[in-house]
N, C-alpha and C positions, 0 to 999 in steps of 0.2 A: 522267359528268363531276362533279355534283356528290355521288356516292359517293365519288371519290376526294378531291373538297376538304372532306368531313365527315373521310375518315380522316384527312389532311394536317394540320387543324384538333386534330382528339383527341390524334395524338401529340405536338402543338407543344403542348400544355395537357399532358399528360402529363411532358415534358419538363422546363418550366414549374416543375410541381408536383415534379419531384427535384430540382429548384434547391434548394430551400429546407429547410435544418435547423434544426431549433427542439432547443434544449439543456439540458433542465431544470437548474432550481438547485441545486446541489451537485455538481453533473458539468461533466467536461470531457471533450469527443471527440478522440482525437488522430486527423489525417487525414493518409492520406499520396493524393500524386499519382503515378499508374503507378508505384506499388511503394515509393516513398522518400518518406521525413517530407516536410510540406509546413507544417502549422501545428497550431495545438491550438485549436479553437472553446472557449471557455468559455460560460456561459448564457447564452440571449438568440436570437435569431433570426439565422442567418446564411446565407450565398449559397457555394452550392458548383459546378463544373462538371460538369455531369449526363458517368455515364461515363469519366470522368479520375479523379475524385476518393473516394476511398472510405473510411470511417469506419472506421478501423484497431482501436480501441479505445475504450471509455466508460469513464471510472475516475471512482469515486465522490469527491469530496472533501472528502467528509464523516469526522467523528471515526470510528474503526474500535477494536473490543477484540479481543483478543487474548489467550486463558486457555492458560496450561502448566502444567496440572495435575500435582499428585507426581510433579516429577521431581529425579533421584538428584545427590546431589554428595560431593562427603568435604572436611571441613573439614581445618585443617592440622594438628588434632591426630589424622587418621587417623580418626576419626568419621564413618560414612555418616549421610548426611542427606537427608531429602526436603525440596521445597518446591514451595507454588502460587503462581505468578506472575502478575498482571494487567498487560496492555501494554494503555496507550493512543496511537491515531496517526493521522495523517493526509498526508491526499497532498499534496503542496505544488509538485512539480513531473511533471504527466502525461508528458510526454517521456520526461525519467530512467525514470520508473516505469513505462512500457510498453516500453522500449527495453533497460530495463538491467539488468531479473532479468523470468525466467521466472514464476516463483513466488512473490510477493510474501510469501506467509503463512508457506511452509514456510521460506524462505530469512531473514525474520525472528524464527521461532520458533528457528529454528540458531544464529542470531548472540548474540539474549539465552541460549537455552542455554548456548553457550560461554562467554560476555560474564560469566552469574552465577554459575556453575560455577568459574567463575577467583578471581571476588572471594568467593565462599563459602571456596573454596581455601587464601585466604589469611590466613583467620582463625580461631582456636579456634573451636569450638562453641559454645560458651556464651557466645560476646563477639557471634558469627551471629546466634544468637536472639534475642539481647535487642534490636539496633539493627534493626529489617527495615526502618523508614524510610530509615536510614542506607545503607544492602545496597541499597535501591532505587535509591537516588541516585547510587553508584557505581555500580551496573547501565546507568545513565542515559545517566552518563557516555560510558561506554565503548560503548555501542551508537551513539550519535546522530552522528559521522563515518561510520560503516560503514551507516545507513539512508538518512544525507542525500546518500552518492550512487545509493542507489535511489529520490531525491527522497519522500521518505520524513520526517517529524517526529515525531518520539517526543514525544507530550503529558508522558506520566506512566508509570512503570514501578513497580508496588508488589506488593510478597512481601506475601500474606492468610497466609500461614504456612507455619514451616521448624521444623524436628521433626528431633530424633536419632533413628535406627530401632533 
């Protein structure tokens, strides 16, 4: 009898003790209940139901970088060009961004690819290289609706260098 009220005892402390999610600073947990979203814990100490409940995801949201090293574009005067690109970002909505791409990195190295490939496109070479603050900021542009529905914020997007080959 009282073996079984020591086990009875252990597993309700057990139990107890999966209540409880503690969420460091800079993360968010997204949780879903039996299989579908439920809420997003952010830091701080929070209460779960043991068994229903289960931590779908930890997305950092914290600043993140992002390097696209020499990659190729043609300006509009028919000019190949390389360029290194530095993305800076962060997560601003975990739901969107667990829910809404797969691949967060590769899906936004695509988008600034295409995104600066376009506005390299569309300017001589030489008018390219001289403005890369400029390049950046129209890169900025035109990425930050296409990340902000993968809850996604572009800090800063900046060309360290764009080179005729």
């Amino acid at each position: 009898m009282t073996v079984a009220v020591i086990i009875i005892v252990i597993a309700v402390m057990l139990v107890m003790f999966m209540s409880f999610v503690k969420v460091p600073a800079g993360t968010a947990y997204v949780v879903e209940r039996l299989g579908s979203f439920c809420t997003v814990f952010g830091e701080g100490i929070h209460f779960r139901i043991p068994f229903l409940d289960k931590i779908a995801a930890k997305v950092a949201l914290t600043e993140q970088d992002l390097v696209l090293d020499r990659e190729r574009a043609v300006s509009a005067d028919n000019a190949e060009m390389r360029y290194t690109v530095a993305v800076r970002f962060r997560v601003t909505d975990p739901q969107q961004f667990h829910y809404g791409i797969t691949n967060a990195g590769t899906a936004l190295a695509k988008l600034i690819r295409t995104a600066a490939n376009a506005v390299i496109g569309s300017l001589p070479s030489q008018e390219a290289s001289e403005s890369l603050e400029a390049l950046g900021k129209k890169v900025e542009r035109a990425v930050e609706s296409g990340a902000g529905l993968w809850g996604i914020l572009i800090e800063d997007i900046s060309f360290s260098e764009l080179y005729q080959i």
